[in-house]
DODOMAR-841566 format. One record per atom (N, C-alpha, C): residue number from 1; residue in one letter; atom name; x, y, z. Coordinates in nm, 3 decimals. Layout:
<gugus>
{nr = NUM rest = a atom = CA xx = X yy = Y zz = Z}
...
</gugus>
This chain:
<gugus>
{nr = 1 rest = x atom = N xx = 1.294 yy = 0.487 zz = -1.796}
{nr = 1 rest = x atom = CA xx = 1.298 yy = 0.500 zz = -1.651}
{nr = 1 rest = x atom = C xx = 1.282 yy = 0.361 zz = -1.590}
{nr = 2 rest = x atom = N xx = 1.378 yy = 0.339 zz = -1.495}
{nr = 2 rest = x atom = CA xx = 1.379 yy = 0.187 zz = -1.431}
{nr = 2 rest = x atom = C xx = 1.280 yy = 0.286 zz = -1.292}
{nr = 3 rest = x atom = N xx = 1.241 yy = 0.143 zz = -1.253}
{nr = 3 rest = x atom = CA xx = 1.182 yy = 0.142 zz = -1.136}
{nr = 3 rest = x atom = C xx = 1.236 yy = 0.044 zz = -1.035}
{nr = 4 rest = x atom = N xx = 1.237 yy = 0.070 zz = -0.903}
{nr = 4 rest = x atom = CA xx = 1.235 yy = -0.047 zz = -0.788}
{nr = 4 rest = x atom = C xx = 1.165 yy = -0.047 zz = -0.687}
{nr = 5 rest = x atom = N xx = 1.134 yy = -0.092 zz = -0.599}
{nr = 5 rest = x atom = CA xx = 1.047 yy = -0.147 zz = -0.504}
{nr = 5 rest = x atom = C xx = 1.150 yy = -0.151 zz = -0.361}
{nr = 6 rest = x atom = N xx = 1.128 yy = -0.034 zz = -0.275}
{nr = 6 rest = x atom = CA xx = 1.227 yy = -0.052 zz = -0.145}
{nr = 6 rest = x atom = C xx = 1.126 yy = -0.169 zz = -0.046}
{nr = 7 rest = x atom = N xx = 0.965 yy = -0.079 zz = -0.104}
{nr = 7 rest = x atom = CA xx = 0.874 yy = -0.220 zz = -0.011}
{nr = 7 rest = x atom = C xx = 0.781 yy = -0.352 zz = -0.066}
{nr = 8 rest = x atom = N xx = 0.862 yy = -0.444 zz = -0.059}
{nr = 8 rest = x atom = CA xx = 0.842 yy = -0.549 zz = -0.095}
{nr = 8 rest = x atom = C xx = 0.664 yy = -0.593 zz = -0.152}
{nr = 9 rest = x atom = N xx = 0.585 yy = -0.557 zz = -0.055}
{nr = 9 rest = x atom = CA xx = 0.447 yy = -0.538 zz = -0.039}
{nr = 9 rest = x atom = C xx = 0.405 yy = -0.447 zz = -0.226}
{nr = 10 rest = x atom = N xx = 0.430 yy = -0.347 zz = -0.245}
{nr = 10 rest = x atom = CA xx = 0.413 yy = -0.303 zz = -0.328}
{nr = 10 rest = x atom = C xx = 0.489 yy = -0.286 zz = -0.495}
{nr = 11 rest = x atom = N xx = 0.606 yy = -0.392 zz = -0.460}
{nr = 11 rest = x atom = CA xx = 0.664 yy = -0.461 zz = -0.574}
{nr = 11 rest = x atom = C xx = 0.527 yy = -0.615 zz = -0.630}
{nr = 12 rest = x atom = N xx = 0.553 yy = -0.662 zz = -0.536}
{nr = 12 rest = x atom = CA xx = 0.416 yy = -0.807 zz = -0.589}
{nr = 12 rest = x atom = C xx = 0.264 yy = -0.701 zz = -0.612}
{nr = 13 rest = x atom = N xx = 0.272 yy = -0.596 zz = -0.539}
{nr = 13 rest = x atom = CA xx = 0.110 yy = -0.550 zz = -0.593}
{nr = 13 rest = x atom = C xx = 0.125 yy = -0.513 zz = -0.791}
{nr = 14 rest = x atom = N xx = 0.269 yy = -0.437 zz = -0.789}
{nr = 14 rest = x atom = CA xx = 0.301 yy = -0.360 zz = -0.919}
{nr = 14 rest = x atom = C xx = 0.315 yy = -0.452 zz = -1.022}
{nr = 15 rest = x atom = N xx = 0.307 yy = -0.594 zz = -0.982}
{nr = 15 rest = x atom = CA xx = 0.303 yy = -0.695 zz = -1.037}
{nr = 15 rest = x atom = C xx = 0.222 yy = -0.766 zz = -1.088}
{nr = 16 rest = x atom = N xx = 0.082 yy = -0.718 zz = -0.999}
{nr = 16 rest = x atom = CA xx = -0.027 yy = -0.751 zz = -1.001}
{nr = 16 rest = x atom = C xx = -0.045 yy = -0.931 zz = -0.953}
{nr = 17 rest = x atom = N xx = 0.056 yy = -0.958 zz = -0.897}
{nr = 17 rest = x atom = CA xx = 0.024 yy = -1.074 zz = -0.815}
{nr = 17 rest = x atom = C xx = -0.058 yy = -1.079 zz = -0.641}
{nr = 18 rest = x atom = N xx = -0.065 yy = -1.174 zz = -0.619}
{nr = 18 rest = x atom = CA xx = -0.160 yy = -1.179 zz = -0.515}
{nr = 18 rest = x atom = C xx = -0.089 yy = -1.178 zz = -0.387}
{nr = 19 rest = x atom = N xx = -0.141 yy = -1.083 zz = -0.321}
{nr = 19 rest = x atom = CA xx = -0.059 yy = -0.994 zz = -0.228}
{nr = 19 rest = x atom = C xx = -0.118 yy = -1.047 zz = -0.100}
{nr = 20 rest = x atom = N xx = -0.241 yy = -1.133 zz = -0.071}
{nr = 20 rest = x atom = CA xx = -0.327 yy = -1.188 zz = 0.000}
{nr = 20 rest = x atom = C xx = -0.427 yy = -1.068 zz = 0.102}
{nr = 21 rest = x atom = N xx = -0.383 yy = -1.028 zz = 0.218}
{nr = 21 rest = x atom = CA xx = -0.453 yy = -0.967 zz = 0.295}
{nr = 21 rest = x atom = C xx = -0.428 yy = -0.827 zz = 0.232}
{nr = 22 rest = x atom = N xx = -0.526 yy = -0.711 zz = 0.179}
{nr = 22 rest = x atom = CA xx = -0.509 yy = -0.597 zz = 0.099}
{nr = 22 rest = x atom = C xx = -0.480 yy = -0.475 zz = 0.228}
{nr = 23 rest = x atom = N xx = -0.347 yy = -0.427 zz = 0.201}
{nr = 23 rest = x atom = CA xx = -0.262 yy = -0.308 zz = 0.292}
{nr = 23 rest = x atom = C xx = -0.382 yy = -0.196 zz = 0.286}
{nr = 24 rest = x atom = N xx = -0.439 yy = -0.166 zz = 0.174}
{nr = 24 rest = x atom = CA xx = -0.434 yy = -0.028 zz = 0.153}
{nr = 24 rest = x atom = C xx = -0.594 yy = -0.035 zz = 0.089}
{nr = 25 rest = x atom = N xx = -0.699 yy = 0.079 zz = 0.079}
{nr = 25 rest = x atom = CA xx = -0.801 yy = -0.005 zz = 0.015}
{nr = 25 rest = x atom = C xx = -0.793 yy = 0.042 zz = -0.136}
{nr = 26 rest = x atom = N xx = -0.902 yy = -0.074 zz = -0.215}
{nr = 26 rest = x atom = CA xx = -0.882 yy = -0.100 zz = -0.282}
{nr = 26 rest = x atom = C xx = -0.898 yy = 0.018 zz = -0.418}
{nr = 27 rest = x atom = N xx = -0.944 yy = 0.124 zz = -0.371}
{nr = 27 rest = x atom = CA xx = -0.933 yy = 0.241 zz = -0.441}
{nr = 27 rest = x atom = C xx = -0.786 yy = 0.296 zz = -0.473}
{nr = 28 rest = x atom = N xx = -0.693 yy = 0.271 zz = -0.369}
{nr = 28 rest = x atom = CA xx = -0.577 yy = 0.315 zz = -0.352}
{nr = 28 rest = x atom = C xx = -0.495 yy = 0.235 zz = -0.447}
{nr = 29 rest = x atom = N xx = -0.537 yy = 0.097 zz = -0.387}
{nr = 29 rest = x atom = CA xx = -0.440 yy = -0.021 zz = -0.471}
{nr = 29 rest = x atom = C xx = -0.468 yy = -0.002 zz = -0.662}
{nr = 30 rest = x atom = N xx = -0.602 yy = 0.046 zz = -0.654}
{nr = 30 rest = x atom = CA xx = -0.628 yy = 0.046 zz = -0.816}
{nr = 30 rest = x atom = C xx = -0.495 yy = 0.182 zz = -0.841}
{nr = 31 rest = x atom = N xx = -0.483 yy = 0.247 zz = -0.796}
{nr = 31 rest = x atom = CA xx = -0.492 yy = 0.438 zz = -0.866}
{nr = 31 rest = x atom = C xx = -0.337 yy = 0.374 zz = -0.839}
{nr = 32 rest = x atom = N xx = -0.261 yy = 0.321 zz = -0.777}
{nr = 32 rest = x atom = CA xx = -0.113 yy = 0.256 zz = -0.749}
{nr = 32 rest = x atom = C xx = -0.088 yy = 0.215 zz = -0.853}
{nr = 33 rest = x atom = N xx = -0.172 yy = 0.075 zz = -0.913}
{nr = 33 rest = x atom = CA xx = -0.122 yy = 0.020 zz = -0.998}
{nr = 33 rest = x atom = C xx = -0.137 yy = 0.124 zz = -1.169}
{nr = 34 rest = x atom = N xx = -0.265 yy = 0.216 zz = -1.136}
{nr = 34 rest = x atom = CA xx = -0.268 yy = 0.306 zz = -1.233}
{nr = 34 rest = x atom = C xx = -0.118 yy = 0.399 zz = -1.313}
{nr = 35 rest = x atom = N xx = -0.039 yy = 0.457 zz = -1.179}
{nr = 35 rest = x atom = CA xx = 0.056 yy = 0.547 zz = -1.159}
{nr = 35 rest = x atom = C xx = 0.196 yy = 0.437 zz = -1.216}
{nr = 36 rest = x atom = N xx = 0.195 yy = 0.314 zz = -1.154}
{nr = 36 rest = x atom = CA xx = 0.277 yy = 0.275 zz = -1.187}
{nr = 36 rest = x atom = C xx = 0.258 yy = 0.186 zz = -1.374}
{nr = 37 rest = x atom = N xx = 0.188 yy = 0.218 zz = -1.429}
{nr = 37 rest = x atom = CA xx = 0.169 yy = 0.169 zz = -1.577}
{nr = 37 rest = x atom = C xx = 0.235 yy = 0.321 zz = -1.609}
{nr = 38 rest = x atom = N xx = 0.193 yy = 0.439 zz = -1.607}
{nr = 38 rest = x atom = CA xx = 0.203 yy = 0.592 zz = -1.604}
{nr = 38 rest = x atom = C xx = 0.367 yy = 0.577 zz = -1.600}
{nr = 39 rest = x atom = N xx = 0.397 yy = 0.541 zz = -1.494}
{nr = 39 rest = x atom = CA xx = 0.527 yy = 0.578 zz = -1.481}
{nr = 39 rest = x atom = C xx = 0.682 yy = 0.460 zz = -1.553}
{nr = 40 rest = x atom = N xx = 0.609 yy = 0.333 zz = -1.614}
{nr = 40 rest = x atom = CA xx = 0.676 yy = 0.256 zz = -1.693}
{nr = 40 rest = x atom = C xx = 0.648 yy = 0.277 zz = -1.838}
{nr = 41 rest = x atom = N xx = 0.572 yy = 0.411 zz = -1.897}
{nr = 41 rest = x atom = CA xx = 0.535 yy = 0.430 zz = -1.988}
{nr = 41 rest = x atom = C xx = 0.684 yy = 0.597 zz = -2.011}
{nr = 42 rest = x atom = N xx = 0.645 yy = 0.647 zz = -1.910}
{nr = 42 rest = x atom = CA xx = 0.743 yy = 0.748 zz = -1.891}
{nr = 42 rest = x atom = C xx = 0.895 yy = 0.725 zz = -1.931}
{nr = 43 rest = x atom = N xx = 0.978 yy = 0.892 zz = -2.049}
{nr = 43 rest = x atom = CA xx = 1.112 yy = 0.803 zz = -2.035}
{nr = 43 rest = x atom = C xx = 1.187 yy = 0.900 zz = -1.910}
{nr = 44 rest = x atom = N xx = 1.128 yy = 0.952 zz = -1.860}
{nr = 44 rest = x atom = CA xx = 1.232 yy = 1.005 zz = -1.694}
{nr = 44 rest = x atom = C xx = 1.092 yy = 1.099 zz = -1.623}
{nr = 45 rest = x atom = N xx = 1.187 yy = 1.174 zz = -1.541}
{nr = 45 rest = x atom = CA xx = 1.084 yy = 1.256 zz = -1.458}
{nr = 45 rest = x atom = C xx = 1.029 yy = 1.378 zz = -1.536}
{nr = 46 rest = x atom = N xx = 1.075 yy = 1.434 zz = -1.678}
{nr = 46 rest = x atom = CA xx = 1.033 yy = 1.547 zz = -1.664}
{nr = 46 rest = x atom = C xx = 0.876 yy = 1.470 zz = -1.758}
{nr = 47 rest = x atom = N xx = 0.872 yy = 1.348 zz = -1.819}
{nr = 47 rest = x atom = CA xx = 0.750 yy = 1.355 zz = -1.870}
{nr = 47 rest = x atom = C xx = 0.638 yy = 1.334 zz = -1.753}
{nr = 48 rest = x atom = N xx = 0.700 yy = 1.281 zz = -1.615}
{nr = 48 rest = x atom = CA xx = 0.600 yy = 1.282 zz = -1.519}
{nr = 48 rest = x atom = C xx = 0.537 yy = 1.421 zz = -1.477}
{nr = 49 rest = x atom = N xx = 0.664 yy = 1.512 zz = -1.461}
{nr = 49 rest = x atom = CA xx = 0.650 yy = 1.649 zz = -1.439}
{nr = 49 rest = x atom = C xx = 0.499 yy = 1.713 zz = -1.498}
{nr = 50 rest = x atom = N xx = 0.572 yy = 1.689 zz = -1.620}
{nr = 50 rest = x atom = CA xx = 0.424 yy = 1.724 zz = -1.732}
{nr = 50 rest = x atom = C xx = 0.299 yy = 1.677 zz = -1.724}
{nr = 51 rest = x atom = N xx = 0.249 yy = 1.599 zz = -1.679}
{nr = 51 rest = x atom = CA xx = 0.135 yy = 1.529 zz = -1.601}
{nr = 51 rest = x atom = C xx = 0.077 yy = 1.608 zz = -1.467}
{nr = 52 rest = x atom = N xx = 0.005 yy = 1.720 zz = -1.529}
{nr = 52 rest = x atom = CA xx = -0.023 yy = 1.770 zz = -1.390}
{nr = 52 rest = x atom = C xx = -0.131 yy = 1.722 zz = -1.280}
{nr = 53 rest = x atom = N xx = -0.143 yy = 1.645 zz = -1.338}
{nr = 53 rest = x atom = CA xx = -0.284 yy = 1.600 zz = -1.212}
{nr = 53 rest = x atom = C xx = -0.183 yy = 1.491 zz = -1.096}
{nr = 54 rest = x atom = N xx = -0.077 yy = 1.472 zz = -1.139}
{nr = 54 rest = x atom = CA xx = -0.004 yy = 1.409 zz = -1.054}
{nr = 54 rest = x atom = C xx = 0.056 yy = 1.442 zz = -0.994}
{nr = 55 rest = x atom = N xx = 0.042 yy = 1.600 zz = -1.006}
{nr = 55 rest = x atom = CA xx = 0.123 yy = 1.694 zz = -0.859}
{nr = 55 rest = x atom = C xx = 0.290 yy = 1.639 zz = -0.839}
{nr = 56 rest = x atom = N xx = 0.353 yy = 1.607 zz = -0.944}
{nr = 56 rest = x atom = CA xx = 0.491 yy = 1.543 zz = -0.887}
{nr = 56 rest = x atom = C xx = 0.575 yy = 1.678 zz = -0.781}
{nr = 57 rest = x atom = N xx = 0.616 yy = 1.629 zz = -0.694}
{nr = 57 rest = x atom = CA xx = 0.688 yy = 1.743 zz = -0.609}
{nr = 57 rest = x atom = C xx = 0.758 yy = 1.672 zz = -0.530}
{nr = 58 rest = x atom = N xx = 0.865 yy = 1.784 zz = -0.486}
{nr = 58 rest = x atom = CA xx = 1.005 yy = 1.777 zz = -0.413}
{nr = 58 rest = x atom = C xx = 0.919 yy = 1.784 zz = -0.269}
{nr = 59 rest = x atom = N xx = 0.972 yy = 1.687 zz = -0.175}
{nr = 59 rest = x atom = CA xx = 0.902 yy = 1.724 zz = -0.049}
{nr = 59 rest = x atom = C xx = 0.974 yy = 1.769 zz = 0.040}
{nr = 60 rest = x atom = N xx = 0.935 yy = 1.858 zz = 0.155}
{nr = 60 rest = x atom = CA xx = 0.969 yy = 1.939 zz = 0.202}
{nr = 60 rest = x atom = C xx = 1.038 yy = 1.889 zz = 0.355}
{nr = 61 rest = x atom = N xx = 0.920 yy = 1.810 zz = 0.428}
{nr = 61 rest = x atom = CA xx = 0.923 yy = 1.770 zz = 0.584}
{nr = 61 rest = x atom = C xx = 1.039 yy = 1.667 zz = 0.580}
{nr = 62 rest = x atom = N xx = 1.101 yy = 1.697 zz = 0.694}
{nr = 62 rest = x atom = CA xx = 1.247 yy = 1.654 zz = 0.756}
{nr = 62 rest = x atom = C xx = 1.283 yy = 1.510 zz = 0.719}
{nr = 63 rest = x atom = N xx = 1.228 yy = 1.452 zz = 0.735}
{nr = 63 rest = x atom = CA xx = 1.173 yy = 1.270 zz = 0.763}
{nr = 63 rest = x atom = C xx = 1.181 yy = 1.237 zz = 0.610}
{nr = 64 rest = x atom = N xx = 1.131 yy = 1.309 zz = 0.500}
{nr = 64 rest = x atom = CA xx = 1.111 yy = 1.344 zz = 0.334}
{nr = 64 rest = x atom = C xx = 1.238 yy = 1.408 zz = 0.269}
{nr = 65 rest = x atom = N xx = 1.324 yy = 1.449 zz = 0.309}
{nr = 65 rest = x atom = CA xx = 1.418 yy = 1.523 zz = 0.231}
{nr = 65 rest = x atom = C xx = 1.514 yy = 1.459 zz = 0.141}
{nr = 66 rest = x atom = N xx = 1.528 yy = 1.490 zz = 0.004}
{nr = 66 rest = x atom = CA xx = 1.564 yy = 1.441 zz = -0.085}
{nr = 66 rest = x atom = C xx = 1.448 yy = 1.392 zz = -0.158}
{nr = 67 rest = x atom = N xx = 1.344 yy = 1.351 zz = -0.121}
{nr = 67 rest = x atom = CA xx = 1.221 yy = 1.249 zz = -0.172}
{nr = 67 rest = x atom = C xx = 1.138 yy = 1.346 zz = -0.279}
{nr = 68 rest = x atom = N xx = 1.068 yy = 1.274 zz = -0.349}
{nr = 68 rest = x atom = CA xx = 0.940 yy = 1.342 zz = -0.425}
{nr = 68 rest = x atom = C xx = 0.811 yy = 1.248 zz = -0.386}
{nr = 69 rest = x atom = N xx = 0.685 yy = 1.295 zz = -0.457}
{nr = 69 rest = x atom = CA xx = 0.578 yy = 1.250 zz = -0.443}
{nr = 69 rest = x atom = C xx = 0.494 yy = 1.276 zz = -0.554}
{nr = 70 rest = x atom = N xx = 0.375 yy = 1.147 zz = -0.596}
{nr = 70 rest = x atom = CA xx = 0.309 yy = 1.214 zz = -0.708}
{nr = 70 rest = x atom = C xx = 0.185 yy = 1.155 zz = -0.592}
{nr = 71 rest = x atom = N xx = 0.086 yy = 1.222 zz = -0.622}
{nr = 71 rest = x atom = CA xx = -0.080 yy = 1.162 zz = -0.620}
{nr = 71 rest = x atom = C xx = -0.139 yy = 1.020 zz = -0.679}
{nr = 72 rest = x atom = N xx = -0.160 yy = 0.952 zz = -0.531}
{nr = 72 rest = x atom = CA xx = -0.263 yy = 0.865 zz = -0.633}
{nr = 72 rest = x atom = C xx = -0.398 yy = 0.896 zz = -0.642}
{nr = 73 rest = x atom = N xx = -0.459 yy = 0.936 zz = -0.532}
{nr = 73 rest = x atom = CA xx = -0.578 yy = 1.028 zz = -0.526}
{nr = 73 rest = x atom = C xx = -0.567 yy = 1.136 zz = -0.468}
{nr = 74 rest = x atom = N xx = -0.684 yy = 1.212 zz = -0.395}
{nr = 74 rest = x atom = CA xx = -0.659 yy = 1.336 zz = -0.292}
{nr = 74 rest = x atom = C xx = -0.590 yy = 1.332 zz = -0.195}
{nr = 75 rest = x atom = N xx = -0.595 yy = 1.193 zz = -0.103}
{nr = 75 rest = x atom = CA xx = -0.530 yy = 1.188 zz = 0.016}
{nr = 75 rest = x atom = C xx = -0.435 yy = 1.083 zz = 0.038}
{nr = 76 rest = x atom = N xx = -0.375 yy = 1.025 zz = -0.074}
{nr = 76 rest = x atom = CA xx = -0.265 yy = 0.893 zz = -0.121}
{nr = 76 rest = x atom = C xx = -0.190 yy = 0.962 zz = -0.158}
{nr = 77 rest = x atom = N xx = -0.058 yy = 0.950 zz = -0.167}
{nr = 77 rest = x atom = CA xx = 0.050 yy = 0.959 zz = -0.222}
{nr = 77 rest = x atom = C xx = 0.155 yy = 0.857 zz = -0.214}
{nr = 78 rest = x atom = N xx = 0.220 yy = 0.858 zz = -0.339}
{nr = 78 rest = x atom = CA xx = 0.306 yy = 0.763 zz = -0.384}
{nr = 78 rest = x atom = C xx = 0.449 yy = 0.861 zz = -0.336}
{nr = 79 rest = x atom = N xx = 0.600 yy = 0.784 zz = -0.260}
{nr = 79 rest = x atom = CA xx = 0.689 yy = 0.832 zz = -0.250}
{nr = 79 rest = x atom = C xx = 0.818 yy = 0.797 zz = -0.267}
{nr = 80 rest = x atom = N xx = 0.874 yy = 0.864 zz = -0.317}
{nr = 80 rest = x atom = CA xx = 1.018 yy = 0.792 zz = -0.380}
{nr = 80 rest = x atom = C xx = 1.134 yy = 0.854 zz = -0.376}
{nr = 81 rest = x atom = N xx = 1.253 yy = 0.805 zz = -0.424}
{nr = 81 rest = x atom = CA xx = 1.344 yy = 0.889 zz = -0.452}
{nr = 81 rest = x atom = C xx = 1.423 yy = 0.913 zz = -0.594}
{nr = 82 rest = x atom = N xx = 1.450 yy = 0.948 zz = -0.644}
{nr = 82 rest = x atom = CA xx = 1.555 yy = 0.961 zz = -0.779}
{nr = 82 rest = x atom = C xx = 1.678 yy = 0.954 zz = -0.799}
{nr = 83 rest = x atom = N xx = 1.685 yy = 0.823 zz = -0.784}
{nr = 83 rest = x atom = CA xx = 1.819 yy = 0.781 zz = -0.862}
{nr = 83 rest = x atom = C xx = 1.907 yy = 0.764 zz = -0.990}
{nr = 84 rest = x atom = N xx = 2.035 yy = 0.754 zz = -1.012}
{nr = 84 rest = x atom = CA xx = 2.096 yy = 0.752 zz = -1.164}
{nr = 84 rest = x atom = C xx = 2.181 yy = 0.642 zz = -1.160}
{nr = 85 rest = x atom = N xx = 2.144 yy = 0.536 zz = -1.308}
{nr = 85 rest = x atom = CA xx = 2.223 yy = 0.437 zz = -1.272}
{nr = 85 rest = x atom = C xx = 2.244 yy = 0.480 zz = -1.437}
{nr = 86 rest = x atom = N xx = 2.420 yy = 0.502 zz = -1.454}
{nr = 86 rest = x atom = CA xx = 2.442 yy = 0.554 zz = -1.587}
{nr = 86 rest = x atom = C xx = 2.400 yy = 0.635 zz = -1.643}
{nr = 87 rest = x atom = N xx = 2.340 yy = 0.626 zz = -1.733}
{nr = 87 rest = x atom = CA xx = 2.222 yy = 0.721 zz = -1.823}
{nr = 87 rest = x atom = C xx = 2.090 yy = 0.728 zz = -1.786}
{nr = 88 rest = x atom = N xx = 2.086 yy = 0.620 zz = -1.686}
{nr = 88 rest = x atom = CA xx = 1.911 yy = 0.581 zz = -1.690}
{nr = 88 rest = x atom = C xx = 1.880 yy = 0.693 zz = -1.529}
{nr = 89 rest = x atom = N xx = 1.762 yy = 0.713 zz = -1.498}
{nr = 89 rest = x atom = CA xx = 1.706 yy = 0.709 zz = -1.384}
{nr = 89 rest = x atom = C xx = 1.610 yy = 0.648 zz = -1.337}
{nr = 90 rest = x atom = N xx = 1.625 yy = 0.618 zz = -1.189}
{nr = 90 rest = x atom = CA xx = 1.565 yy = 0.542 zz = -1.141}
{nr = 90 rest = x atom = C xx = 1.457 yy = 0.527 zz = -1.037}
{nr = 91 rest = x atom = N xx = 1.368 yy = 0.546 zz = -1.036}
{nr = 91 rest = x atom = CA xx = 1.251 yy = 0.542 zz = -0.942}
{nr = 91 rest = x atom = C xx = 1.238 yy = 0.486 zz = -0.822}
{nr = 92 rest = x atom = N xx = 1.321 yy = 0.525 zz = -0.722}
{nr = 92 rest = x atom = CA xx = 1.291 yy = 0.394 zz = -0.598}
{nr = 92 rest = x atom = C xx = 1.155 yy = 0.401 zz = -0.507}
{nr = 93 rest = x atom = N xx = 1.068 yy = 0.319 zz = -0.533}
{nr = 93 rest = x atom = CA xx = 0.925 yy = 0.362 zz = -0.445}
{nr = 93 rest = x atom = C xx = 0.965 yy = 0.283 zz = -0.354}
{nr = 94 rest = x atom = N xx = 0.897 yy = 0.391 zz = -0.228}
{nr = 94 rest = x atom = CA xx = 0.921 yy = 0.353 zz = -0.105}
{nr = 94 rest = x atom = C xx = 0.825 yy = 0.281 zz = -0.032}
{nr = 95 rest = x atom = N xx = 0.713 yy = 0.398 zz = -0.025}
{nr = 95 rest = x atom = CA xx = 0.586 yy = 0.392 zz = 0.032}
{nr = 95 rest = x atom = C xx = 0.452 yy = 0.423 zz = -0.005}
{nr = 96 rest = x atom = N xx = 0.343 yy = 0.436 zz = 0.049}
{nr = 96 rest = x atom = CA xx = 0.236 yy = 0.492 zz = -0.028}
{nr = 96 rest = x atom = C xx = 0.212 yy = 0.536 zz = 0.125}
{nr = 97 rest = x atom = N xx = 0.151 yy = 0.707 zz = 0.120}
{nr = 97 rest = x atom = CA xx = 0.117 yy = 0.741 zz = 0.218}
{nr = 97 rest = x atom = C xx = -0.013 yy = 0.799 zz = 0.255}
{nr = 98 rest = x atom = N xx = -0.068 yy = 0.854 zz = 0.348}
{nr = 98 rest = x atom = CA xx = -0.217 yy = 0.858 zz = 0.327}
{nr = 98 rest = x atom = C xx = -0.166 yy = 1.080 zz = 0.388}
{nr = 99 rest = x atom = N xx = -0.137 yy = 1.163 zz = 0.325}
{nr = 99 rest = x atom = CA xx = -0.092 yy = 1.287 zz = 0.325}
{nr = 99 rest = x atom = C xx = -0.202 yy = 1.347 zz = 0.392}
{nr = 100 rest = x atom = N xx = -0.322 yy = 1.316 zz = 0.445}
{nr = 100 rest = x atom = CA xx = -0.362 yy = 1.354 zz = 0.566}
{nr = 100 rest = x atom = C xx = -0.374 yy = 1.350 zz = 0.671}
{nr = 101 rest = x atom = N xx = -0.372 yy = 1.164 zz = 0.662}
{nr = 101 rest = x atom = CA xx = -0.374 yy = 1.132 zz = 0.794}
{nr = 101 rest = x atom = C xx = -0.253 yy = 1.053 zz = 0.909}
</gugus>
């Protein structure tokens, strides 16, 4: 599974380079960089699937359609879309969102 980065901000975090002023706190930024080791270990979506504490799901709301989402904690979520380049698929992360608030 390839991955990409639509937001720049969270390509240098997945990088673990220094991102300077921290977006998101640092509970979030850990469980991010957690998901994304998780998900470069993965060879497509259905082994994410299988990971149930990561809630992967098709989302529903208008603004979301086409998109999925896994958990980084209770109220984080990671969001993306699924792409195919050849054989491969591809992970495009978008955003990280806070699904409560």
């Amino acid at each position: 599974m390839k991955i990409k980065f639509v937001d720049e901000y969270l390509g240098v975090l997945a990088e673990n380079k220094n991102t300077g002023k921290m977006k998101y706190p640092e509970e979030v930024e850990l469980g991010f960089k957690k998901r994304i080791a998780q998900i470069k270990q993965a060879n497509g979506t259905q082994d994410l699937r299988a990971i149930k504490s990561l809630h992967f799901e098709k989302l529903k709301e208008k603004r979301y359609l086409g998109k999925y989402s896994i958990r980084i904690n209770k109220a984080f979520r990671l969001i993306f879309l699924i792409t195919k380049e050849e054989r491969l698929e591809v992970m495009e992360i978008e955003e990280i969102n806070n699904h409560y608030g």
